[in-house]
N, C-alpha and C positions, 0 to 999 in steps of 0.2 A: 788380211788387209791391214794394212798399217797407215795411220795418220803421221802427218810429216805437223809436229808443234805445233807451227804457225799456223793451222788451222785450226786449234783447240781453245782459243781464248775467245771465239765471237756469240760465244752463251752468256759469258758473264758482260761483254761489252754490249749485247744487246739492246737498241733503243736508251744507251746510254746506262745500261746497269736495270732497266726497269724489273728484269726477271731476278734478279737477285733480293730483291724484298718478298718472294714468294714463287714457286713453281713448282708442278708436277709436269714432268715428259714421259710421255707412254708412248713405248712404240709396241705392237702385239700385228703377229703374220697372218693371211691370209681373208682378214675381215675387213668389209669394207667399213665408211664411219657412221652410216647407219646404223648396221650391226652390233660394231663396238658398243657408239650408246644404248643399244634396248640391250645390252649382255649388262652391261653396269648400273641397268637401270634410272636412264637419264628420261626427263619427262623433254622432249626435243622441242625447240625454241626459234627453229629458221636457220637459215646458211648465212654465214657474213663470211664477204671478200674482204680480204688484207687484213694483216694484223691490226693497223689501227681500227676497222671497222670492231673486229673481236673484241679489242682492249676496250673500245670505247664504251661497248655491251655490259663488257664484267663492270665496269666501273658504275655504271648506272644500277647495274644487278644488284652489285653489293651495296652501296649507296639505298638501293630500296628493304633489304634485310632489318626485320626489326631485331634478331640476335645474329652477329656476325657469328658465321659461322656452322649456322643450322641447314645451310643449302649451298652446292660450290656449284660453278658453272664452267661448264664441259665444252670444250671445240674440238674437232675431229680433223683431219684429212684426208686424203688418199697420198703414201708416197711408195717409190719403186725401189727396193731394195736391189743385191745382185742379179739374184735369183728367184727373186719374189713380190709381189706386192706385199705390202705393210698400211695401217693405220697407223698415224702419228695423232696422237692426244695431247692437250696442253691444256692444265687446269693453272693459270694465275692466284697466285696466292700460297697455294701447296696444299696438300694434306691429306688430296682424297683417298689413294693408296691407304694412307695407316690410319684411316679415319673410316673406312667401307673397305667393303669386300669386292671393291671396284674390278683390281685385277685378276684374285683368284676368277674371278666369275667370266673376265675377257678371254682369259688365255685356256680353256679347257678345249684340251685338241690342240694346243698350238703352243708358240711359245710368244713369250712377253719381255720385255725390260722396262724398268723407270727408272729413272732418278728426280730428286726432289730435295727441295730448299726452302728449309720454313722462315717466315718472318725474321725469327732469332738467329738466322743462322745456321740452323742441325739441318744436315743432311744426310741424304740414306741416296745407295743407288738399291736393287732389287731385279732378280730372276728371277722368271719363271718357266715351269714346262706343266702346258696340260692339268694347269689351275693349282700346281705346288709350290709352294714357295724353294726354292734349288740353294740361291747364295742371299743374303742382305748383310748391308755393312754401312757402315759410315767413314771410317777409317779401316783400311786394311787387317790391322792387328785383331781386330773384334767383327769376326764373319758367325751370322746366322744362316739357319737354312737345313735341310735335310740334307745336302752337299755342300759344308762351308769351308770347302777345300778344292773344292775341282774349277774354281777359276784363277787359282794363284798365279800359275805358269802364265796365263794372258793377263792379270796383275802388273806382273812383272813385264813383261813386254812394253806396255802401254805406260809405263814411268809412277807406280806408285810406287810410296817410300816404304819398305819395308824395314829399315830400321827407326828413324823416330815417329814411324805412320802416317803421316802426314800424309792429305790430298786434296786434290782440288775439282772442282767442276770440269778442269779439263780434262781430267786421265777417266772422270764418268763418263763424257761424251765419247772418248778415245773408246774405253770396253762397251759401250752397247753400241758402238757401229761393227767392231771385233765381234759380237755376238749375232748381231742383224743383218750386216752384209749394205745398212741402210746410212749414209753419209750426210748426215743433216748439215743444213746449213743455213746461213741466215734469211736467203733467199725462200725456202721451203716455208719458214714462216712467214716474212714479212708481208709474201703474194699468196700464199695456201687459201680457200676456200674452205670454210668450218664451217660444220655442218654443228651444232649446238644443241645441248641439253642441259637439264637441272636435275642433278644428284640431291636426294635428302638425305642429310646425314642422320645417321639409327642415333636414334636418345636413349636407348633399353638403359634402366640404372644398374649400373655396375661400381662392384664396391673395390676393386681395386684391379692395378695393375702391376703384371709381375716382368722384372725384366731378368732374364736366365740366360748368361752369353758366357762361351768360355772361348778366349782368347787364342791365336795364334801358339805360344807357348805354354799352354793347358794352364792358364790361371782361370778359374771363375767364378765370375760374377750372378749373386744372386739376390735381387731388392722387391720389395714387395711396396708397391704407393698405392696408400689407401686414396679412395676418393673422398676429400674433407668434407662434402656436404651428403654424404652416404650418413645415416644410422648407424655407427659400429658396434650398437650392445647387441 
């Protein structure tokens, strides 16, 4: 499957840019969005029709959070791939991917993709099969994953830059439809029925974070960030 451009830019034009200050999109096959939420352990919340209903929800949600960020709120749907049913998930805001074990836990038996846009700007897309992590990247030149090679060839099709690295929200949208078979579009969200839950996000104190990535041309990186309010003695 191939996307013709002109369809890859109405993520970021979305309600005017609204997803661009935050998002996580999950699409994972053969579950429906019940299912999704009780695998990710979402405490479920009631169904809202149309995006504005959803939006209107998170905004009140987080609006009531006495620490942003201790709990994300989850909408689900039902959508139709090629060859398959699909749940499509939309966490506003971003995070819950790399913040919980959301996906490993949605995709066992199956496969998954996300991509996601934090607040600042970082973003990550992400595969999976059967609750492994396969490829994650944020720019092309710097792939994670037990296989962070085996999506190059469809990289390349769908227009990321392989020489200055560079990419955009639309060549993510471009490869998780290349991988899903599932063609989203603004219509999918704006009218979708989300079915809704509450993710807690885990607090376990952890003293640091290690990031271990070696490049496209075998340079690697390796950084250890402590956590500043951990006990280091």
């Amino acid at each position: 499957m191939n996307i013709e451009s002109s369809d890859r830019s109405w993520l970021r034009d979305f309600h005017g840019g609204y997803l661009l200050e935050g998002y996580t999109l999950m699409l994972v096959r053969g579950l429906s969005p019940q299912e999704f939420l009780d695998r990710i352990g979402a405490d479920p919340t009631g169904d809202f029709t149309g995006f504005e209903a959803f939006a209107a929800r998170d905004r009140e949600f987080q609006g009531d959070q006495t620490d942003w960020g201790d709990f994300m709120f989850v909408g689900a749907t039902h959508v139709r791939g090629e060859d398959a049913d699909w749940v499509l998930a939309l966490e506003i805001n971003g995070g819950i991917e790399i913040q919980t074990d959301g996906m490993k836990n949605a995709t066992r038996g199956t496969r998954g993709v996300s991509h996601f846009r934090s607040p600042n700007a970082m973003t990550l897309f992400s595969w999976w099969e059967d609750g492994e992590l396969r490829t994650r990247f944020e720019g092309p030149l710097h792939r994670d994953g037990t296989t962070p090679d085996e999506l190059v060839d469809l990289m390349h099709q769908v227009g990321f830059d392989f020489e200055d690295g560079g990419c955009g929200l639309e060549e993510y949208v471009a490869l998780a439809e290349e991988l899903t078979g599932v063609h989203v579009t603004p219509d999918m969200l704006e009218n979708g029925t989300y079915s809704t839950g509450i993710v807690e996000v885990p607090t376990e104190d952890w003293t640091r974070v290690i990031v271990d990535v070696t490049d496209a041309h075998g340079t690697s990186t390796y950084v250890e960030i402590p956590n500043p309010s951990h006990d280091q003695r």
